[in-house]
CHARMM internal coordinates of N, CA and C (Angstrom, degrees):
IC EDIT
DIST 1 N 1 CA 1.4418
DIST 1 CA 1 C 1.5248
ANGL 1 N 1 CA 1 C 109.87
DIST 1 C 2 N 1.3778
ANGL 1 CA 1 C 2 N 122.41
DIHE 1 N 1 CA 1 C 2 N 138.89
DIST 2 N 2 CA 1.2051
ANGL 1 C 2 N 2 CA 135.26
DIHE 1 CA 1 C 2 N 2 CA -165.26
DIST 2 CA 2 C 1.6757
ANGL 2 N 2 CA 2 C 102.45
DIHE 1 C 2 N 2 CA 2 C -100.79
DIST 2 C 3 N 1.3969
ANGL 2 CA 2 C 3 N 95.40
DIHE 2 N 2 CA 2 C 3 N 128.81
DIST 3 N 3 CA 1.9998
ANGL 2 C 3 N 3 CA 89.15
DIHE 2 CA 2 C 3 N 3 CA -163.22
DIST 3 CA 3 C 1.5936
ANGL 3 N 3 CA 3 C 80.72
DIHE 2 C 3 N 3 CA 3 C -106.54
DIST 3 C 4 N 1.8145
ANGL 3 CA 3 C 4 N 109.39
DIHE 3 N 3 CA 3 C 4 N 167.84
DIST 4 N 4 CA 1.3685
ANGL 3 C 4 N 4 CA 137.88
DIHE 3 CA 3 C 4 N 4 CA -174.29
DIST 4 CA 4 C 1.9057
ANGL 4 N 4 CA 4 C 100.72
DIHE 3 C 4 N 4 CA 4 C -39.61
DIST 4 C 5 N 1.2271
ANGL 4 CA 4 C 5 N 104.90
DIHE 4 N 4 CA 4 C 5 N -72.25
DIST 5 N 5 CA 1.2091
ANGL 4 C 5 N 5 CA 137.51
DIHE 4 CA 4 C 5 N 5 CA 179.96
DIST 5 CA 5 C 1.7064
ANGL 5 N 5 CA 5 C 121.57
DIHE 4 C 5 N 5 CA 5 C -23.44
DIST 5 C 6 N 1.7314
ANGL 5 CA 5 C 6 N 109.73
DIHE 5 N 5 CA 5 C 6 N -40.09
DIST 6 N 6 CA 1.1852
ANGL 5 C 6 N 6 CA 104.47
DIHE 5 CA 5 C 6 N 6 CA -165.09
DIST 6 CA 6 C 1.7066
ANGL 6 N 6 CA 6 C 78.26
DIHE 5 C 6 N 6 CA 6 C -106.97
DIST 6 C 7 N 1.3147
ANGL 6 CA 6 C 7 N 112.07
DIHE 6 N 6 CA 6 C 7 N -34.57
DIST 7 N 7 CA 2.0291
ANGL 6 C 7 N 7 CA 107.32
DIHE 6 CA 6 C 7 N 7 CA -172.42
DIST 7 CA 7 C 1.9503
ANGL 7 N 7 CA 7 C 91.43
DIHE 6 C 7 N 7 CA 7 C -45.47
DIST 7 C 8 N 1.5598
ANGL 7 CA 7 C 8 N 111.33
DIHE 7 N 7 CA 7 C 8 N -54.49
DIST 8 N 8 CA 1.5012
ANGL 7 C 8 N 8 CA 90.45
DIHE 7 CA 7 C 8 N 8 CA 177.04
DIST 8 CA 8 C 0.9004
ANGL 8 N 8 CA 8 C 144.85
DIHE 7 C 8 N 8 CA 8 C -71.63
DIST 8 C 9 N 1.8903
ANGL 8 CA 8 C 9 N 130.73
DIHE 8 N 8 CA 8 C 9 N -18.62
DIST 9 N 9 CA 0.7406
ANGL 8 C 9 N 9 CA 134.35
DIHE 8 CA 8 C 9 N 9 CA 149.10
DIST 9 CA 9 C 1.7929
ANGL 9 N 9 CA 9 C 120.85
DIHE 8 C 9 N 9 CA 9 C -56.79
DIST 9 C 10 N 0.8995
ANGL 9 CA 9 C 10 N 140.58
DIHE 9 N 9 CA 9 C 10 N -39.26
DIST 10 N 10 CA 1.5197
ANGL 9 C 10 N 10 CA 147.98
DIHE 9 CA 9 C 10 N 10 CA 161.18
DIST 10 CA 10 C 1.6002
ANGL 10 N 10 CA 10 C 100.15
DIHE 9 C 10 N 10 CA 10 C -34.49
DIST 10 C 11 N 1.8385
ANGL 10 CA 10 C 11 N 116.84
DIHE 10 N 10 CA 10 C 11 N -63.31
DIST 11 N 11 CA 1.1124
ANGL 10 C 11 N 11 CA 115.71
DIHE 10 CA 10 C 11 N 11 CA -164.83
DIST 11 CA 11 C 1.2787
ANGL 11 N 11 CA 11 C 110.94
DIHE 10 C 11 N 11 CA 11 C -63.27
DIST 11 C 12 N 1.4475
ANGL 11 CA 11 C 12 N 111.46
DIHE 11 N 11 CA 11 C 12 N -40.01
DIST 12 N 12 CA 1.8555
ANGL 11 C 12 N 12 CA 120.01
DIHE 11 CA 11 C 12 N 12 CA -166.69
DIST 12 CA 12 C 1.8632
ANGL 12 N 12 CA 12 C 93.55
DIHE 11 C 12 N 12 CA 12 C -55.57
DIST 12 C 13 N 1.5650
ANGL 12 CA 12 C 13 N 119.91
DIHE 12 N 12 CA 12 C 13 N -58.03
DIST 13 N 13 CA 1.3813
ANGL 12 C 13 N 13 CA 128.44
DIHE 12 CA 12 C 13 N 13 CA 158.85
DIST 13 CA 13 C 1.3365
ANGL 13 N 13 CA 13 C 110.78
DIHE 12 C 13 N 13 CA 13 C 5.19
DIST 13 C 14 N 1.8636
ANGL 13 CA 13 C 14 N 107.14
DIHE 13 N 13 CA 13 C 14 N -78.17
DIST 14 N 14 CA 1.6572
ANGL 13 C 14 N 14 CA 110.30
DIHE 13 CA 13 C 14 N 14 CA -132.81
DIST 14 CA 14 C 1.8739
ANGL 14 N 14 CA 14 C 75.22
DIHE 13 C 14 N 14 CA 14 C -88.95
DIST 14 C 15 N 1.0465
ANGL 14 CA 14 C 15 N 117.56
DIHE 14 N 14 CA 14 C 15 N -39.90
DIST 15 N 15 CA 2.0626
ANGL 14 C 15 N 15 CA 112.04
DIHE 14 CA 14 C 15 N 15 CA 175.66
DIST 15 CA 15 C 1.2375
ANGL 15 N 15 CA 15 C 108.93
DIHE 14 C 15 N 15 CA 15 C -34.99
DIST 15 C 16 N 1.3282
ANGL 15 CA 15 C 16 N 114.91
DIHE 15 N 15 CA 15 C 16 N -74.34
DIST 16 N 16 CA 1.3559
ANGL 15 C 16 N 16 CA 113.93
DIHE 15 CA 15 C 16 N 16 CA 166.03
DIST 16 CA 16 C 1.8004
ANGL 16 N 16 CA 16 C 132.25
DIHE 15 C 16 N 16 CA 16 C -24.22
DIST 16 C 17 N 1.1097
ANGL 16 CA 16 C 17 N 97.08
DIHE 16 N 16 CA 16 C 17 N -63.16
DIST 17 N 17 CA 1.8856
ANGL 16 C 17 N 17 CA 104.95
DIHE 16 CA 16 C 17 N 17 CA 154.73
DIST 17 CA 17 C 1.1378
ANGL 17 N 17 CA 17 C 118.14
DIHE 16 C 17 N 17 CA 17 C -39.53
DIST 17 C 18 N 1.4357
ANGL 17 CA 17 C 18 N 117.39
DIHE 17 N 17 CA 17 C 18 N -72.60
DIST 18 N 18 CA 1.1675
ANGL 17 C 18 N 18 CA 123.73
DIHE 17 CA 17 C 18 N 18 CA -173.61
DIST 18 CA 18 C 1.4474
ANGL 18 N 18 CA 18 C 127.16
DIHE 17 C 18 N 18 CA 18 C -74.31
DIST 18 C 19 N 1.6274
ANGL 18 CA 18 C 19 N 123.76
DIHE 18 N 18 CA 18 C 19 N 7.48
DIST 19 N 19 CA 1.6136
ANGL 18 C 19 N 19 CA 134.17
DIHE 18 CA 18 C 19 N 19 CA 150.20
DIST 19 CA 19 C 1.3621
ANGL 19 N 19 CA 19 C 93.67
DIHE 18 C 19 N 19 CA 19 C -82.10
DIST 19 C 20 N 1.3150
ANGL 19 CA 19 C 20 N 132.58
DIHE 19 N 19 CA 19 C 20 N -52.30
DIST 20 N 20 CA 1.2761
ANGL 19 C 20 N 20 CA 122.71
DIHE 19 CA 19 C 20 N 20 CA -146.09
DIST 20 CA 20 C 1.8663
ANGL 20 N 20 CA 20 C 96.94
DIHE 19 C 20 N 20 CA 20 C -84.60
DIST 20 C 21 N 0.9140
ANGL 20 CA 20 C 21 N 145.66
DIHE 20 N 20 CA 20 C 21 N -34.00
DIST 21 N 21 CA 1.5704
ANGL 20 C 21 N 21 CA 153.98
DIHE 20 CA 20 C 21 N 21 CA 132.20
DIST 21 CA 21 C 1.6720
ANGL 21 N 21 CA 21 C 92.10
DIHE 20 C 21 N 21 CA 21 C -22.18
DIST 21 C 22 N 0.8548
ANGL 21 CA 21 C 22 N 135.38
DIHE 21 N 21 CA 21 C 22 N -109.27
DIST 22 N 22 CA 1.5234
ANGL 21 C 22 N 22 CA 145.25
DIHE 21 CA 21 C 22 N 22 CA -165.86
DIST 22 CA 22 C 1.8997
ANGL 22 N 22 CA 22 C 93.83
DIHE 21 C 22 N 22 CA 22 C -21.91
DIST 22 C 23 N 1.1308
ANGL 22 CA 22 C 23 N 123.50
DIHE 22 N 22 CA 22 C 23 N -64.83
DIST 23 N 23 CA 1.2338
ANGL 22 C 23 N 23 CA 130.28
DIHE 22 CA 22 C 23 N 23 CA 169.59
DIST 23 CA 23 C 1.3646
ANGL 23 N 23 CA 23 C 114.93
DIHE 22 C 23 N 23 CA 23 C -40.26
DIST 23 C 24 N 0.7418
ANGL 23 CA 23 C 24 N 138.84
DIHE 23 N 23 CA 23 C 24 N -48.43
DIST 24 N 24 CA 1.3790
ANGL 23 C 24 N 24 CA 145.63
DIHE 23 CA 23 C 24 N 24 CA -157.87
DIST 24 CA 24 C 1.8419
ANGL 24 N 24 CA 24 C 105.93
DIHE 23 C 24 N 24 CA 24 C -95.63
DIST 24 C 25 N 1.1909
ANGL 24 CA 24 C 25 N 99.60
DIHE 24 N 24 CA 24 C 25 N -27.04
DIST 25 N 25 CA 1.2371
ANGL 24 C 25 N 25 CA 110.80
DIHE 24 CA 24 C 25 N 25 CA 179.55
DIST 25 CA 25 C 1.5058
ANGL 25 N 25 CA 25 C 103.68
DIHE 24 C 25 N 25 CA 25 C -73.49
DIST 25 C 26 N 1.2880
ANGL 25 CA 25 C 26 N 111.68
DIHE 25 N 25 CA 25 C 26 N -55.59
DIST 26 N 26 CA 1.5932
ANGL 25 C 26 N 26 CA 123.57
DIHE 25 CA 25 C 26 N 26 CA -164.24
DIST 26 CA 26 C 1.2155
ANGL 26 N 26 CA 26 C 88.79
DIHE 25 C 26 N 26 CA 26 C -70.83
DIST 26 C 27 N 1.4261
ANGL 26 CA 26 C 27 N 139.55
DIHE 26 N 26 CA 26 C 27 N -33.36
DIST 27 N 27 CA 1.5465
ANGL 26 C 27 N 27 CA 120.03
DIHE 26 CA 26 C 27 N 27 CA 173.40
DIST 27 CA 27 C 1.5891
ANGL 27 N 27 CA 27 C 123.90
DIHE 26 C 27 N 27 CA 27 C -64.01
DIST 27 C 28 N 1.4505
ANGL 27 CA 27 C 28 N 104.95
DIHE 27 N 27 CA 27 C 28 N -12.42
DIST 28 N 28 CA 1.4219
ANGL 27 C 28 N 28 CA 97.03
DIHE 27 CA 27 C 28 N 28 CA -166.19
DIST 28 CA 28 C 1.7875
ANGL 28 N 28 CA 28 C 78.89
DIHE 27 C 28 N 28 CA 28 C -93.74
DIST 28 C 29 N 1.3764
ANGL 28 CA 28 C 29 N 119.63
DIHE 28 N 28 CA 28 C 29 N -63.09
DIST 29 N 29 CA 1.8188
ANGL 28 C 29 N 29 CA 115.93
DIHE 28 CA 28 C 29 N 29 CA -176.53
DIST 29 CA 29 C 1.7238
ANGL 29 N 29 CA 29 C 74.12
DIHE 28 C 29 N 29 CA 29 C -8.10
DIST 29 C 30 N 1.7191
ANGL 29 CA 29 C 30 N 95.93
DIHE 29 N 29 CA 29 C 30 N -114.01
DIST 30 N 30 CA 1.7459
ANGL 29 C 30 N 30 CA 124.42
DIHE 29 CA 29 C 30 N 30 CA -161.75
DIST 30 CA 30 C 1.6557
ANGL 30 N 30 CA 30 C 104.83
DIHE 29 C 30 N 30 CA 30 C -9.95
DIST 30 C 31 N 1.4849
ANGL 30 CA 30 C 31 N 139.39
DIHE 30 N 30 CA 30 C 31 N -46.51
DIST 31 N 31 CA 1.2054
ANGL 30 C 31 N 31 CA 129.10
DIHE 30 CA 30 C 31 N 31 CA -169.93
DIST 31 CA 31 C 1.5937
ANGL 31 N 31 CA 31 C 94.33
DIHE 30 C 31 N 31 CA 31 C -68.19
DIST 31 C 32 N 1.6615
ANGL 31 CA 31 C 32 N 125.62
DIHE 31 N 31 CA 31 C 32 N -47.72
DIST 32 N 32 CA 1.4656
ANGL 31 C 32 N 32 CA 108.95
DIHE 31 CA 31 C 32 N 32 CA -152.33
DIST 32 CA 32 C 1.7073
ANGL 32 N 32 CA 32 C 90.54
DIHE 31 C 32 N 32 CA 32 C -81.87
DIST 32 C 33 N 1.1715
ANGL 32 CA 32 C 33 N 123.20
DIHE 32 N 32 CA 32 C 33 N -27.84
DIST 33 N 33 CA 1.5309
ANGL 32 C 33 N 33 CA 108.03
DIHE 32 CA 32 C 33 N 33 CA 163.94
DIST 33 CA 33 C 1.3333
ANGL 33 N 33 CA 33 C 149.09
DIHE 32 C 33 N 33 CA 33 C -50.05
DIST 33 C 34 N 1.2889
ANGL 33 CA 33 C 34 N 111.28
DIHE 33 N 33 CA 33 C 34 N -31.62
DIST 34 N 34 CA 1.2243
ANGL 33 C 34 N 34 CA 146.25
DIHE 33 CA 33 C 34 N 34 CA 172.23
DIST 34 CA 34 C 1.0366
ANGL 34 N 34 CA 34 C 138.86
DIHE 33 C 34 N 34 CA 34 C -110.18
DIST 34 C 35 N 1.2588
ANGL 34 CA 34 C 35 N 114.18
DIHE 34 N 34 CA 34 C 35 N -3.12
DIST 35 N 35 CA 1.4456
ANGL 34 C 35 N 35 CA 125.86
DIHE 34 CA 34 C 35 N 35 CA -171.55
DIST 35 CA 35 C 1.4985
ANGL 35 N 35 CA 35 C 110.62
DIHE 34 C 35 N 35 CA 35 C 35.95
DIST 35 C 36 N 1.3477
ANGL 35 CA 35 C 36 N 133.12
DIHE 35 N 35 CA 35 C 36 N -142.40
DIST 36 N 36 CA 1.1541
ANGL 35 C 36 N 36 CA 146.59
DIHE 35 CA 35 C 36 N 36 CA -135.47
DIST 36 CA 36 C 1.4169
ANGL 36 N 36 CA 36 C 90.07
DIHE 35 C 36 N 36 CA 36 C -65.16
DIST 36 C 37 N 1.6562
ANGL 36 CA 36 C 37 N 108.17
DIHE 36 N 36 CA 36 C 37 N -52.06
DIST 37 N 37 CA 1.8094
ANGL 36 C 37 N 37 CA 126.55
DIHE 36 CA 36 C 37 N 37 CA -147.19
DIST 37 CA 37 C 2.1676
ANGL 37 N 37 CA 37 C 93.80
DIHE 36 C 37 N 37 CA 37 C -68.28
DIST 37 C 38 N 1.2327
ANGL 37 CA 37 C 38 N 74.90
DIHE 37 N 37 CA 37 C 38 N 9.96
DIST 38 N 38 CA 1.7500
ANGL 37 C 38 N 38 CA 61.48
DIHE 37 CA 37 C 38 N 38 CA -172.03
DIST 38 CA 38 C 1.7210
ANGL 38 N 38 CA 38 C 114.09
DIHE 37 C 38 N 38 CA 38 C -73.76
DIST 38 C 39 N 1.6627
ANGL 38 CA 38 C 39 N 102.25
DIHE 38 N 38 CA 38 C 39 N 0.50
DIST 39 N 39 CA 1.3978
ANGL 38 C 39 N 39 CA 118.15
DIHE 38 CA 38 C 39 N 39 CA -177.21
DIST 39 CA 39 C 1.6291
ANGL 39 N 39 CA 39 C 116.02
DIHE 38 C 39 N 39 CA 39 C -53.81
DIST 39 C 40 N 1.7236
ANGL 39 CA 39 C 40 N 94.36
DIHE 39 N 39 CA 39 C 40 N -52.54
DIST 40 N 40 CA 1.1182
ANGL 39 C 40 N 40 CA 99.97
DIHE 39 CA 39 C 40 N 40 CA 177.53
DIST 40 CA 40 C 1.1776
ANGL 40 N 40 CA 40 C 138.70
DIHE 39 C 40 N 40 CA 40 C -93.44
DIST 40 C 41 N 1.7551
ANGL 40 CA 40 C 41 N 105.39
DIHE 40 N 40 CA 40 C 41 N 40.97
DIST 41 N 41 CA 1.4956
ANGL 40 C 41 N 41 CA 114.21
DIHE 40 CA 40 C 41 N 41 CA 159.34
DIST 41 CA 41 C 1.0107
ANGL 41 N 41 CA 41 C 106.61
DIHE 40 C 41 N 41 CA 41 C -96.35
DIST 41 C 42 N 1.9407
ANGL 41 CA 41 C 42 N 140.20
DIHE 41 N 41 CA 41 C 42 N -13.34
DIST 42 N 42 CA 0.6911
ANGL 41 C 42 N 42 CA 146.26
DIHE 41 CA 41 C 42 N 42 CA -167.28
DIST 42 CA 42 C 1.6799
ANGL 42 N 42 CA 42 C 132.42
DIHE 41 C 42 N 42 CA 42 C -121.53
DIST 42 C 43 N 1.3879
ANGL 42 CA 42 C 43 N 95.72
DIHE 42 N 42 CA 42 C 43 N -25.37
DIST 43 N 43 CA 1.8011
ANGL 42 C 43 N 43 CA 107.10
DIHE 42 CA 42 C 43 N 43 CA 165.81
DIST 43 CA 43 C 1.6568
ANGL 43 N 43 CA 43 C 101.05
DIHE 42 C 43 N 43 CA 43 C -100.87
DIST 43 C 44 N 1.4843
ANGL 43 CA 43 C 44 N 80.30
DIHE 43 N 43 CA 43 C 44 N 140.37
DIST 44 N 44 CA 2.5712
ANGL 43 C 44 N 44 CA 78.29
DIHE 43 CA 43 C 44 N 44 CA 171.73
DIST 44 CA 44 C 1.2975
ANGL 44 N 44 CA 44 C 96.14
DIHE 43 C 44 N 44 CA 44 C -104.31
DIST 44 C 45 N 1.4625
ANGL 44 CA 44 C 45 N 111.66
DIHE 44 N 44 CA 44 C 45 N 153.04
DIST 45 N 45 CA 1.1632
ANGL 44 C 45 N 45 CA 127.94
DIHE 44 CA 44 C 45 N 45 CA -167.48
DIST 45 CA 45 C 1.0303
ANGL 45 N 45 CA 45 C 112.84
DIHE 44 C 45 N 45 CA 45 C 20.77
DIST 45 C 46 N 1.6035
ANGL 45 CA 45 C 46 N 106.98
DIHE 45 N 45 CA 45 C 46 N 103.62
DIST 46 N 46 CA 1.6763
ANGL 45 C 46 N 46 CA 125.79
DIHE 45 CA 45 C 46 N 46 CA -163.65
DIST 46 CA 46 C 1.5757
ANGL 46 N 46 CA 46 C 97.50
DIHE 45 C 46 N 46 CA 46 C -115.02
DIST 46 C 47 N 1.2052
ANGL 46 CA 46 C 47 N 105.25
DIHE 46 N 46 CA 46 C 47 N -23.23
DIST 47 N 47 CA 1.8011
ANGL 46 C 47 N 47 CA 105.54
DIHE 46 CA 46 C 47 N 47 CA 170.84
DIST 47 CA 47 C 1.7198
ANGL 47 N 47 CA 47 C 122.18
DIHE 46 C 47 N 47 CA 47 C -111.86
DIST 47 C 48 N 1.4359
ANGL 47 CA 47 C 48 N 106.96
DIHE 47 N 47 CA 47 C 48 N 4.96
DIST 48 N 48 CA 1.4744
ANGL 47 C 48 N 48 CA 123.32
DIHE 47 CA 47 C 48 N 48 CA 162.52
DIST 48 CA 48 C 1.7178
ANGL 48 N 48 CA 48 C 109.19
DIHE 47 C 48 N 48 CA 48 C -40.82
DIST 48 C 49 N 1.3741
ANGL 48 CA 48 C 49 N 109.43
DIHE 48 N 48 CA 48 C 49 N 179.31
DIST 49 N 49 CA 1.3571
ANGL 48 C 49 N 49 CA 120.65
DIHE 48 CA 48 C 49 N 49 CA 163.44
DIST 49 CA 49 C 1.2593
ANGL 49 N 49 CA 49 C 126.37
DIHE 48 C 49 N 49 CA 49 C -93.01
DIST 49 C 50 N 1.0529
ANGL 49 CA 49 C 50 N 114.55
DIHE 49 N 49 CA 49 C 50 N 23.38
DIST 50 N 50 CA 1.8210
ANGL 49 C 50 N 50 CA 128.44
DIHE 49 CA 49 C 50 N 50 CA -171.68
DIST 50 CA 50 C 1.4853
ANGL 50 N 50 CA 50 C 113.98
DIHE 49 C 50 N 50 CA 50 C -43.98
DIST 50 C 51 N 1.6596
ANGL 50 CA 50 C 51 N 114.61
DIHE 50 N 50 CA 50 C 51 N -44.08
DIST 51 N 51 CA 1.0003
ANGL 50 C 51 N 51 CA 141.12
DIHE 50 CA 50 C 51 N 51 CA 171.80
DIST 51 CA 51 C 1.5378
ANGL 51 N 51 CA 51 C 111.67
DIHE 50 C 51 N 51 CA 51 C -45.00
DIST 51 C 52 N 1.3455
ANGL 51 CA 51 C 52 N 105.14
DIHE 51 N 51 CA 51 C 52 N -79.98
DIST 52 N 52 CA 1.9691
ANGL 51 C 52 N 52 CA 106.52
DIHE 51 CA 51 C 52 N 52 CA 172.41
DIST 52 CA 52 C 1.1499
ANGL 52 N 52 CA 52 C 121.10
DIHE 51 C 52 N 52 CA 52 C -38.62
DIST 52 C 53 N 1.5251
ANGL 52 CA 52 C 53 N 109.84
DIHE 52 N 52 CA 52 C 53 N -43.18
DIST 53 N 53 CA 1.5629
ANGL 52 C 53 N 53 CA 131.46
DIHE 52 CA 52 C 53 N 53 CA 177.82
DIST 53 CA 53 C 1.9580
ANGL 53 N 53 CA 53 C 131.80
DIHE 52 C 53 N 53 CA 53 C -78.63
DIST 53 C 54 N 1.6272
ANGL 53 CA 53 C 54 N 79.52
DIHE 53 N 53 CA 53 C 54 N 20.00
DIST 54 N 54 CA 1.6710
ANGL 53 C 54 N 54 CA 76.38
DIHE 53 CA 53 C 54 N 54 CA -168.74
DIST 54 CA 54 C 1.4795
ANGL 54 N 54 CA 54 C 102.57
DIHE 53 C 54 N 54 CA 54 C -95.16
DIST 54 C 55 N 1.0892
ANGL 54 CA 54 C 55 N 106.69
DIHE 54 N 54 CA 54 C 55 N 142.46
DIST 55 N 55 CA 1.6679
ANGL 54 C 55 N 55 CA 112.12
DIHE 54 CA 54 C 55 N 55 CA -170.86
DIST 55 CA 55 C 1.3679
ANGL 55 N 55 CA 55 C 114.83
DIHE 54 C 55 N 55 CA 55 C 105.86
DIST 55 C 56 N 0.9274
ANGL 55 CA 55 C 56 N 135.07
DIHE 55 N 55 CA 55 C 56 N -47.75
DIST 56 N 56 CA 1.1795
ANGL 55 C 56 N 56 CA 147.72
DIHE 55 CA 55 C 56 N 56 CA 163.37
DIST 56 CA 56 C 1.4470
ANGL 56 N 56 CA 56 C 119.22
DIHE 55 C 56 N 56 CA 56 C -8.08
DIST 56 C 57 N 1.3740
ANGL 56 CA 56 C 57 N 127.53
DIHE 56 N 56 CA 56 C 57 N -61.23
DIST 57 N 57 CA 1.1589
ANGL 56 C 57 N 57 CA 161.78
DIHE 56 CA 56 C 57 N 57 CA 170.17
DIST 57 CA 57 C 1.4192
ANGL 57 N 57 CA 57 C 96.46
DIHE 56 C 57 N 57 CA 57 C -43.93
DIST 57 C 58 N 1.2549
ANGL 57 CA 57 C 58 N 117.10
DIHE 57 N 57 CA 57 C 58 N -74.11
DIST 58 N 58 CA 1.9934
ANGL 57 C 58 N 58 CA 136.68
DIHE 57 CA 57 C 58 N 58 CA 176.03
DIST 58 CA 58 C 1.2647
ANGL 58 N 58 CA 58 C 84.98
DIHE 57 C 58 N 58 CA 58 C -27.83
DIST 58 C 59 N 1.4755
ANGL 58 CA 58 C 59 N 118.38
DIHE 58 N 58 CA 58 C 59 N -87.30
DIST 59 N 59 CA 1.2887
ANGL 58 C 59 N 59 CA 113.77
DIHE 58 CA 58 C 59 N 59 CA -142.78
DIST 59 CA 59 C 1.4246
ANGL 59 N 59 CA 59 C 122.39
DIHE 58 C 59 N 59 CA 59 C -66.89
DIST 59 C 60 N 1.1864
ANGL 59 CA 59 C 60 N 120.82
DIHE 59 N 59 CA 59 C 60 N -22.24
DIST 60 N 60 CA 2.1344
ANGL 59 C 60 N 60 CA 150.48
DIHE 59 CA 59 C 60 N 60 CA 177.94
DIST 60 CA 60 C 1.0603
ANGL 60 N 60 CA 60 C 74.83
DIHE 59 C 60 N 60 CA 60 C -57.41
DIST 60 C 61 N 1.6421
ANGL 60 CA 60 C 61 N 146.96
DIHE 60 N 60 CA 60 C 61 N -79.56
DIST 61 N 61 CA 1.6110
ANGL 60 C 61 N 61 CA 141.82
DIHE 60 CA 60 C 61 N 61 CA -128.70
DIST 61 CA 61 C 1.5644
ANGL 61 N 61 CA 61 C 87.31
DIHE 60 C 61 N 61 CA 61 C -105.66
DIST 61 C 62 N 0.8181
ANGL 61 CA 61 C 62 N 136.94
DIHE 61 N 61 CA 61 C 62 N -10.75
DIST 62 N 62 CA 1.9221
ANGL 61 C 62 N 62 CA 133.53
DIHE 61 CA 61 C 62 N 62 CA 175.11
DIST 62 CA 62 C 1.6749
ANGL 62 N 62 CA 62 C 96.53
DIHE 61 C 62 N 62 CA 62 C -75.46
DIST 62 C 63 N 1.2633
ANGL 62 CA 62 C 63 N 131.36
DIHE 62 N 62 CA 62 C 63 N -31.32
DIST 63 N 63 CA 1.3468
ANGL 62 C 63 N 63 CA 129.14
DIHE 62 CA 62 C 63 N 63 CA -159.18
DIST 63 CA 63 C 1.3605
ANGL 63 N 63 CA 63 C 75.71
DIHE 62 C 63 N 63 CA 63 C -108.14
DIST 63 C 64 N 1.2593
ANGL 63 CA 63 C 64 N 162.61
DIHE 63 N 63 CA 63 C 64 N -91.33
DIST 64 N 64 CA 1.5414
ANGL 63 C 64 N 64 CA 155.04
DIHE 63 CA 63 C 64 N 64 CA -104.40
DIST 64 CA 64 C 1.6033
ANGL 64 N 64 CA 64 C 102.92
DIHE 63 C 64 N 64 CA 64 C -82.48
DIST 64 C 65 N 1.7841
ANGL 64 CA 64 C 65 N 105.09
DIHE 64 N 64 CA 64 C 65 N -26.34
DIST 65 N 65 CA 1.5726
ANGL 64 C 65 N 65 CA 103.19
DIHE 64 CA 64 C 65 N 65 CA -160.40
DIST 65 CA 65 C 1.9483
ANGL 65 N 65 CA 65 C 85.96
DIHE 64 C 65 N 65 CA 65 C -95.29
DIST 65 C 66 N 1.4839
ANGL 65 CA 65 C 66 N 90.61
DIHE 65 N 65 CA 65 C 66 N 149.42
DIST 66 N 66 CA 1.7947
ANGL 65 C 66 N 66 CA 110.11
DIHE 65 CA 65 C 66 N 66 CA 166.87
DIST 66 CA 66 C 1.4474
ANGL 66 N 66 CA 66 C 106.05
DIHE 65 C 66 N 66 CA 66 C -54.19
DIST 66 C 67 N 1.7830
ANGL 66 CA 66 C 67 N 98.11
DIHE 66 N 66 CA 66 C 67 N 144.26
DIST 67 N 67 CA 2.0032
ANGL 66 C 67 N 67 CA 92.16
DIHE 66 CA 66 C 67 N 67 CA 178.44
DIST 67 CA 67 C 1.6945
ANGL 67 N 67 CA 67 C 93.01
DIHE 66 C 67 N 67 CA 67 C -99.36
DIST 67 C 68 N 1.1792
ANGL 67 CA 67 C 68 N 104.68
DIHE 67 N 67 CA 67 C 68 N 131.72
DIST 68 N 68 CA 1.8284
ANGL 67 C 68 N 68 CA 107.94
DIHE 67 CA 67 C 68 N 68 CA 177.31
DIST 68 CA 68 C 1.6039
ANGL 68 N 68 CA 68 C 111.52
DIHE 67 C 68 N 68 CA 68 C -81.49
DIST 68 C 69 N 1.3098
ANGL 68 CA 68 C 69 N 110.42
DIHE 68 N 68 CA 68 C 69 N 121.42
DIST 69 N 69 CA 1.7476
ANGL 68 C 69 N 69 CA 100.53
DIHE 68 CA 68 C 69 N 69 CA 177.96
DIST 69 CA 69 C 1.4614
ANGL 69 N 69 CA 69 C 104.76
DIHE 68 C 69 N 69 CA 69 C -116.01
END
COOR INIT
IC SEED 1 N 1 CA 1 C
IC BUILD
């Protein structure tokens, strides 16, 4: 016998699928629409300096956090 509990958990499941399906879908629409540029509906600042700047971040929070010995 199938109790309340797992029927909702099952359902929450197949929802989940079926956003992530819907998603995936609308990515392919937007790619054949857009071809390449369809990036930047989806990355932010795709022509920023992110690149020069990567790491950066690591090391700012490497100095702020306690060193454990």
């Amino acid at each position: 016998m199938v109790t309340i509990s797992e029927t909702l958990s099952n359902k929450e499941r197949l929802e989940k699928v079926w956003h992530a399906l819907q998603a995936a879908q609308q990515l392919q629409e937007d790619r054949l629409t857009w071809g390449i540029n369809h990036v930047d509906l989806y990355v932010e600042n795709i022509d920023g300096d992110w690149l020069e700047k990567w790491g950066e971040d690591e090391e700012e929070l490497s100095e702020k956090l306690p060193i454990n010995s």
